[in-house]
N, C-alpha and C positions, 0 to 999 in steps of 0.2 A: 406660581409666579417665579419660584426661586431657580425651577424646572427648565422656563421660557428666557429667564432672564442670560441663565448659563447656554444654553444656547443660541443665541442671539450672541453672545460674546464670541463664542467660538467661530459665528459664520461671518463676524467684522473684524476678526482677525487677520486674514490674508490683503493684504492691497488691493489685490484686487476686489474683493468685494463691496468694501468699501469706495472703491471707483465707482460702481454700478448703485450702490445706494444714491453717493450723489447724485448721478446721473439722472435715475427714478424721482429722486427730487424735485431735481430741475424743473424737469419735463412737468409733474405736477405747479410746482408752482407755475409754469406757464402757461399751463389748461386753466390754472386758475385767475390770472391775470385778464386772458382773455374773456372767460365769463362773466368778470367783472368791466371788461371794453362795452362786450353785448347788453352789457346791464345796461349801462347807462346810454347806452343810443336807443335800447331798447323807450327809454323814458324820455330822449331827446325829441325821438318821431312819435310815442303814445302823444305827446304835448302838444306835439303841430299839430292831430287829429282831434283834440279837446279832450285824449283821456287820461283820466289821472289816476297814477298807480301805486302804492307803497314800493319800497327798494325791494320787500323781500316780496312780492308779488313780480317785480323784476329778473331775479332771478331765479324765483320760478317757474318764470315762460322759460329765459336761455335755457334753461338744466332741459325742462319737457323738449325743447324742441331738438337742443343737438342730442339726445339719447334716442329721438324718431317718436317719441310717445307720442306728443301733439294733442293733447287731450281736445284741444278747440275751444276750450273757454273764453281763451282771451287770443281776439285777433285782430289786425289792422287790417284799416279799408281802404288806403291808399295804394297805388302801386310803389312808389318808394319805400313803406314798409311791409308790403310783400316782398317786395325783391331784396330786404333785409334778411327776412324769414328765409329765404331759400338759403341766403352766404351762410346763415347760423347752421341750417340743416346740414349744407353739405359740409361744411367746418367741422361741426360734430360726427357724422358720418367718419369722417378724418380721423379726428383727436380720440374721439371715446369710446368707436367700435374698432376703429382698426388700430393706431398707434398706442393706443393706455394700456390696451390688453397684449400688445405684442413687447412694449414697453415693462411692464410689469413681469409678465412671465422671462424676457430676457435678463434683464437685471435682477428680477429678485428670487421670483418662483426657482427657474432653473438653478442658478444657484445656490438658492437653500437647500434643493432635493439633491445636490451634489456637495455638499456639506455632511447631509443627512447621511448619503451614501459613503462618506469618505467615513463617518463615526462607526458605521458597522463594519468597514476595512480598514481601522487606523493605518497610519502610515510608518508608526514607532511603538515601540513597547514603553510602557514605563521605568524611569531609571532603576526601579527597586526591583526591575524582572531579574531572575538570577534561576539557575538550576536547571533550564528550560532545554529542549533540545531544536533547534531551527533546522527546517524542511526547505531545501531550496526547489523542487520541483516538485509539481503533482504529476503521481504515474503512480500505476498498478501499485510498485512497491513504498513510494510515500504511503498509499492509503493503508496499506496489510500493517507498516510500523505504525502509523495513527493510532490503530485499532490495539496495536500492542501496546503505546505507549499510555494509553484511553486503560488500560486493563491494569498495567501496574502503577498507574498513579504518576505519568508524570505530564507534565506541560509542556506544551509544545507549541510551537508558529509554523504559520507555513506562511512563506515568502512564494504570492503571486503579482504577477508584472500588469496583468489586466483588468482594471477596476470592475468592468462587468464579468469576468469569469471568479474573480475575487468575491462579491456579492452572492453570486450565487452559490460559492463554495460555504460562505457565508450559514446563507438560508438552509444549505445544508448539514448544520453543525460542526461545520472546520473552525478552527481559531486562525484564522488568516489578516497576515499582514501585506497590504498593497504597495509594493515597492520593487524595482531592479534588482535583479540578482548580479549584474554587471557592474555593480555604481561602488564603490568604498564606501561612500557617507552610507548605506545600507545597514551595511552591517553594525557599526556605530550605533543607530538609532532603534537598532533589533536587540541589542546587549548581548553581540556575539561572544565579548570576550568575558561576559557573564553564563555562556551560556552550560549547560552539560556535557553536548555534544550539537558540534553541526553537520549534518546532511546529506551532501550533494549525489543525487542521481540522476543527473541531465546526462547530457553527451560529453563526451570525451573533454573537447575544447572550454565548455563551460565551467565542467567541474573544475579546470586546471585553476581557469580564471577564479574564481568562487577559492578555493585553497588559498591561493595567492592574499586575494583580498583578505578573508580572515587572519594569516596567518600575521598579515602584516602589523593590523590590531591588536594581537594576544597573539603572546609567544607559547602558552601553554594550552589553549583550548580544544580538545581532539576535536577532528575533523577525517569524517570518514566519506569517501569518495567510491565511485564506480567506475570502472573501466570498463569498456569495449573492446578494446584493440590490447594487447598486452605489450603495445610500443608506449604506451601510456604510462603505464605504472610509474616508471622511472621517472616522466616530465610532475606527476600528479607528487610523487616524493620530494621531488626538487622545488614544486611550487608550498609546499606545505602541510599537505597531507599525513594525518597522523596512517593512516589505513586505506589502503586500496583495495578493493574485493572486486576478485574477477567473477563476476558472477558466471558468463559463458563457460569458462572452465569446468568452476565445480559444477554447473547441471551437468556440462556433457560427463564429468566423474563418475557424477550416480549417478544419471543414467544408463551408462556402460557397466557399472556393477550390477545393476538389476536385469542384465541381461542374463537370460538361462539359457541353457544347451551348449552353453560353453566349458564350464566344468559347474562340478558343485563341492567346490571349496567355500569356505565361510570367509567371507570380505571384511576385515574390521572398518569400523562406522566411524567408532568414538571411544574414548577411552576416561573412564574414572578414578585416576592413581593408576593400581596395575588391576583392575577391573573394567573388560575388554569387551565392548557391545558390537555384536559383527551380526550381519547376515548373510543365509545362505539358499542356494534353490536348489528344490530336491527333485526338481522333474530327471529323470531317467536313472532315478537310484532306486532302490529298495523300500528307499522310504515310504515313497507314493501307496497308499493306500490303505496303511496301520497307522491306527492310535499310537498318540504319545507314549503311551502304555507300553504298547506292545512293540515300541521303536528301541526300547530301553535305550535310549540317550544318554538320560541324565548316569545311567550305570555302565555303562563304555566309555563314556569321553571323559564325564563329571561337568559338562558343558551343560547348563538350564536354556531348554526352550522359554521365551519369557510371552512370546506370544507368536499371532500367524497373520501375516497382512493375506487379503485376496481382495482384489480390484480395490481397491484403494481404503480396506475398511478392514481395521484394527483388533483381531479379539486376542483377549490373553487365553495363556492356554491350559487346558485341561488334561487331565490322565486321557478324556474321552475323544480328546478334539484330533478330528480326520487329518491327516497329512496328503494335501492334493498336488497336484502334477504344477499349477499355474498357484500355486502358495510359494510365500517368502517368507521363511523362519526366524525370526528374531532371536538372537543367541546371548549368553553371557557367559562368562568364564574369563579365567585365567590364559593367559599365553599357552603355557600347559595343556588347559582342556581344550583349547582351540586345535590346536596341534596335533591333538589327538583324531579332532574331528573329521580332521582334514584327510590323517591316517587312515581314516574307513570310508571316506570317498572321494578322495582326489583321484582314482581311477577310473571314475565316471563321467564319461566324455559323452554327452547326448550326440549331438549334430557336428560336422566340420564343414558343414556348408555357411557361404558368408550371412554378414549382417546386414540386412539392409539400415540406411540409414537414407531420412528425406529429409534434406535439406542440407547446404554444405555451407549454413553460417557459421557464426563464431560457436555455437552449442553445435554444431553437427560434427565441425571441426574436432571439437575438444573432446565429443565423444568417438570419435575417428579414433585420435589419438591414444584414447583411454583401453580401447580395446587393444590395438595395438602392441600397448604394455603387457596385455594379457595374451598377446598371443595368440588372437582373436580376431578372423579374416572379416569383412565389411566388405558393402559396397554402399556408396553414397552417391545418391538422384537429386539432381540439381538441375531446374532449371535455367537458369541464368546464367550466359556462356562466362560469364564473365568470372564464376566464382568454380569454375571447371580447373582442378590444377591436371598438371600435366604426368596423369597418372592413370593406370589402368583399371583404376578399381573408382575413378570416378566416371560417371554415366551422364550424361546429359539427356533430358525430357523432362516430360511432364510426369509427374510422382501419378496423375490421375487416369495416365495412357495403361493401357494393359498390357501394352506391348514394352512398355519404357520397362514396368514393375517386371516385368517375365525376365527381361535381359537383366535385372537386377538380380534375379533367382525367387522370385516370391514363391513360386510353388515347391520349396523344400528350405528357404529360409526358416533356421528358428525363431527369430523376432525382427521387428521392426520398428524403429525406433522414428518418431515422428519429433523434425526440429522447426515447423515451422514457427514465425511470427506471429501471426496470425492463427486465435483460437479459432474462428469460424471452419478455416481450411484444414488446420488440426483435425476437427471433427467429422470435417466432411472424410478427409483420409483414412481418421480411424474405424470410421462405419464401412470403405470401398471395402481398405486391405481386413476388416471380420467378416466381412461377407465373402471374400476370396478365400480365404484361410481362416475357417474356424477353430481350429488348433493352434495356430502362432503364438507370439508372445506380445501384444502390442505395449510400446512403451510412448511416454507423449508429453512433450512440453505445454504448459498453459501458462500465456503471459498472465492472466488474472486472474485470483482467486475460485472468482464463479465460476470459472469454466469448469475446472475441477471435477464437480459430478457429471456434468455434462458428457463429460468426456467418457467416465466411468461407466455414464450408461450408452454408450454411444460401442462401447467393446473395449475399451482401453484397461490393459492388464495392469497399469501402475504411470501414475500422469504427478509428475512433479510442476509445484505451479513457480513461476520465478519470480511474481510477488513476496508468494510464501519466503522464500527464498533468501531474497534479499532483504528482506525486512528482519529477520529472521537473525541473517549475517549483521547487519547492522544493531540491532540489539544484542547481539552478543557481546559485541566490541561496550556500548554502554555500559554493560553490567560488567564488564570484566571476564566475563569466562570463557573459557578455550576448549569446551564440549562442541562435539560437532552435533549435525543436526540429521533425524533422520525423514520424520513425517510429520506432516501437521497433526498436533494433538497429543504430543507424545516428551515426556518431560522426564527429566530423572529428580527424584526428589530426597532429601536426608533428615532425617526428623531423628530427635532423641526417645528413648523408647517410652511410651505414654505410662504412665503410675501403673494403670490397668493390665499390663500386660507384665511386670516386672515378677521373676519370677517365674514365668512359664518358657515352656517349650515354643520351638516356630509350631512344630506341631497344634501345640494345645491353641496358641497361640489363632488357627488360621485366619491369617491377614487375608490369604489370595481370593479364599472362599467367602468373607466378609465383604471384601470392600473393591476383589480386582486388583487390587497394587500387589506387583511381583517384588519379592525381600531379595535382592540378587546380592546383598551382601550385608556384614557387620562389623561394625570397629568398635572396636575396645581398647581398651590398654594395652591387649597383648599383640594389637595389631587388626588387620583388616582380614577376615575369613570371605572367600567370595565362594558364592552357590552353599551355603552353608546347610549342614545336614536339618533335617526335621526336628533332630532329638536337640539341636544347640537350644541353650539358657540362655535369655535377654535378664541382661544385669542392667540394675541401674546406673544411668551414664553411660550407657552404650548408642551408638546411633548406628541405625536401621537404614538403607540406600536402598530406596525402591525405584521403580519403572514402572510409571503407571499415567492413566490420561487424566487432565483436570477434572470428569466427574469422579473416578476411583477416587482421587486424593481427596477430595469434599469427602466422599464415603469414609474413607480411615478418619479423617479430621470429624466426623458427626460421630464414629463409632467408640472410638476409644479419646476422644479429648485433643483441644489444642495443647500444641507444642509448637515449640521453633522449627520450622520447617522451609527449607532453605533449596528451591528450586534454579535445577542445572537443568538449561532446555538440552537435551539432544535432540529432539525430535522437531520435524516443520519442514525441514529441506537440506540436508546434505551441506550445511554451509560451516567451516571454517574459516575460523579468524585468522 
């Protein structure tokens, strides 16, 4: 009762609904009046006929007769009260089949089940929301932060404008609030200026607007925005934006650094203090086809392999583990050991033939650009005349012509870097250009998550997803940290040294053979030792900096005990803040 009661309150809330209760009123009370007309004529003509009838025998006939039942019990034998019986019949035909029910579902049904539906999309938070981080758009990369912010415990709304795609966001486990993301009163009734962080990944024009609105509310509440256009930044700063993340930029970044056949220099990623995570490719070095072992790395450069990506799947690495042509070596060290690294093969040049690159959007562009820097020739295949600049190394066709890809250079290009939109076309492209060129290098943007393996098995050498991405970039700006990012699944983490282990050697110690997590360094008093020897001593109150994936770290964490452990993503997507 107390269930029904409160609901019922909330759906005579609005004016208008309460217009429509009256209205269903009415309308009853007048079906009812007239049944009480029919009653009594009903009894005026049974009298003229000589029959005598009780009232509620009265109104038993009108109810049977205008609902079409007609049981035939009681009938008149005159024609004056036949021809009563038809006005009742077709009156009720009228009132009770078509008007009550069209009456009733307009006024009351409809609007209670749009009541209903408004409770599983409120329209506001509660005043006491605080902490929360507000989602102005659903897209790829909304969803990838959901899933992140769902994993580290925090709360979160999403602001959608459509009460039925709101609903079924709904149904689907989103916490969705139905409201404009254009409107000031919005944000207000969301407790933006309570909130953690808000949002915005719409379009350029939106987000400005959305900045704007919040900032207006709360002078202090970050507010992290996406740009397309890099004309943007500056209007999104102006409107209020704590943070602009160009996301085109950084993918085309790393994507142009995971190009091989350009050199095999070691590219830094990300940096922890002066502990330096870079990677490098070893196709046309020496490397190619000796163990770790027998690379002696760690004893030439003093630089730690910490692991080996191939086609998009992560292992740490071992004395035994293959060094292949199409692998991407994960590195750690010092400025120093880097430098070193560099020293024994920066004079390995694979290829001087250009790069292909498909697609010349804002990610084709920016990986254009990034090569560029390096010194690093391209050609970029563009359909569309219109995004043709006026330059020699751009190609107009179709990316799926064989003749387009030939005047690109396909058959002596080292890689090919795939910028479409569209993951579908992605894939189709990355199956044409593995079936043309078995040997190349393919590289490939996936606007969402799932395509990811798809893609992997599709031929693609390394496919950065821009969910990942951005969702990635945007949680970092939350938690405060300025670690870049490199692949999904991959975190740096710092934990103080477990009781268990106090006292021993790395050696004695082995973490990497237990648990997977690479120890790429340790701080002490005396300071920070990065690639630290086998033979160092973990003192108590020391803390340990590993690299490792969230099952490795569950493994350290089951093996030797909780500690404070205090995870720096770099890994997921190449994004800084």
């Amino acid at each position: 009762m107390k269930f029904l009661f409160s609901q019922l309150t909330v759906f005579l809330q609005p004016a208008t609904q309460r217009r429509n209760v009256r209205l269903l009123i009415r309308f009853l009370l007048a079906l009812l009046a007239l049944v009480t007309l029919y009653s009594i004529v009903f009894h005026v003509l049974m009298g003229m006929e000589g029959q005598q009838h009780s009232w509620l025998t009265g109104f038993y006939w009108t109810l049977t007769v205008m609902s079409t039942l007609g049981f035939g019990d009681i009938t008149f034998t005159s024609d004056l009260g036949r021809a009563f019986s038809i006005l009742v019949l077709l009156s009720g035909m009228i009132f009770l089949l078509i008007l009550l029910p069209f009456t009733f579902i307009e006024f009351f049904y409809a609007p209670w089940m749009r009541v209903q539906d408004e409770l599983r999309a409120p329209r506001e938070l509660p005043e006491t929301t605080a902490g929360h981080v507000l989602l102005t758009n659903y897209d790829p990369v909304s969803v990838a932060l959901i899933h992140k912010l769902k994993h580290y415990g925090y709360s979160y709304a999403l602001l959608v404008a459509d009460l039925k795609q709101a609903l079924e966001l709904h149904d689907l486990g989103f916490k969705v609030v139905c409201r404009e993301v254009d409107q000031p009163e919005t944000y207000r009734l969301v407790r933006a200026d309570q909130a953690a962080l808000v949002a915005a990944t719409g379009n350029d024009v939106t987000n400005t607007n959305i900045a704007f609105n919040v900032r207006e509310l709360s002078r202090t509440v970050p507010i992290v925005t996406t740009a397309a256009s890099p004309d943007s930044v500056d209007i999104m700063k102006l409107a209020g934006s704590s943070q602009v993340i160009e996301l085109s930029e950084m993918m085309g970044q790393s994507l142009a650094r995971r190009v091989s056949g350009a050199d095999a220099r070691a590219h830094v990623i990300g940096e922890f203090g002066n502990l330096l995570i870079a990677e490098a490719t070893p196709a046309g070095t020496p490397l190619v086809g000796k163990t770790l072992a027998q690379s002696r790395l760690r004893e030439l450069t003093g630089a730690t392999v910490v692991g080996v990506w191939k086609r998009g799947s992560f292992n740490t690495a071992t004395a035994g583990t293959i060094i292949e042509a199409n692998s991407v070596l994960l590195l750690a060290g010092s400025v120093e050991q880097l430098r070193k690294y560099d020293e024994f093969f920066c004079i390995y040049h694979l290829s001087s033939d250009p790069v292909i690159i498909i697609g010349a959007g804002g990610v084709g562009r920016a990986t254009a650009r990034a090569l560029a820097e390096r010194e690093v020739d391209f050609r970029i295949v563009e359909s569309a005349r219109g995004r043709i600049a006026d330059d020699p190394r751009y190609i107009h066709g179709n990316a799926a012509d064989l003749a387009t890809l030939e005047r690109a250079g396909i058959r002596t290009a080292p890689a090919v870097v795939i910028t479409t939109r569209d993951d579908s076309t992605s894939i189709y492209l990355t199956i044409y250009c593995r079936r043309l060129r078995s040997d190349i290098q393919i590289l490939s943007r996936a606007t969402s998550e799932r395509s990811v393996s798809t893609l992997h098995r599709a031929g693609a050498d390394f496919v950065l997803s821009y969910a990942s991405m951005g969702a990635t970039a945007i949680f970092n700006y939350l938690k405060s940290t300025s670690i870049l990012m490199l692949a999904e699944g991959l975190h740096v983490a710092e934990t103080e040294v477990p009781p268990s282990l106090v006292g021993k050697t790395l050696a004695e110690a082995a973490i990497p053979q237990q648990t997977e997590c690479n120890v790429v360094a340790i701080r002490s008093a005396a300071g920070v030792e990065i690639n630290p020897r086998s033979t160092a001593q973990l003192a108590e109150g020391d803390e340990l900096i590993l690299i490792c994936t969230p099952g490795a770290e569950e493994r350290f964490l089951r093996q030797f005990g909780p500690r404070h452990v205090e995870r720096k993503p770099i890994a997921g997507t190449d994004t800084a803040v």
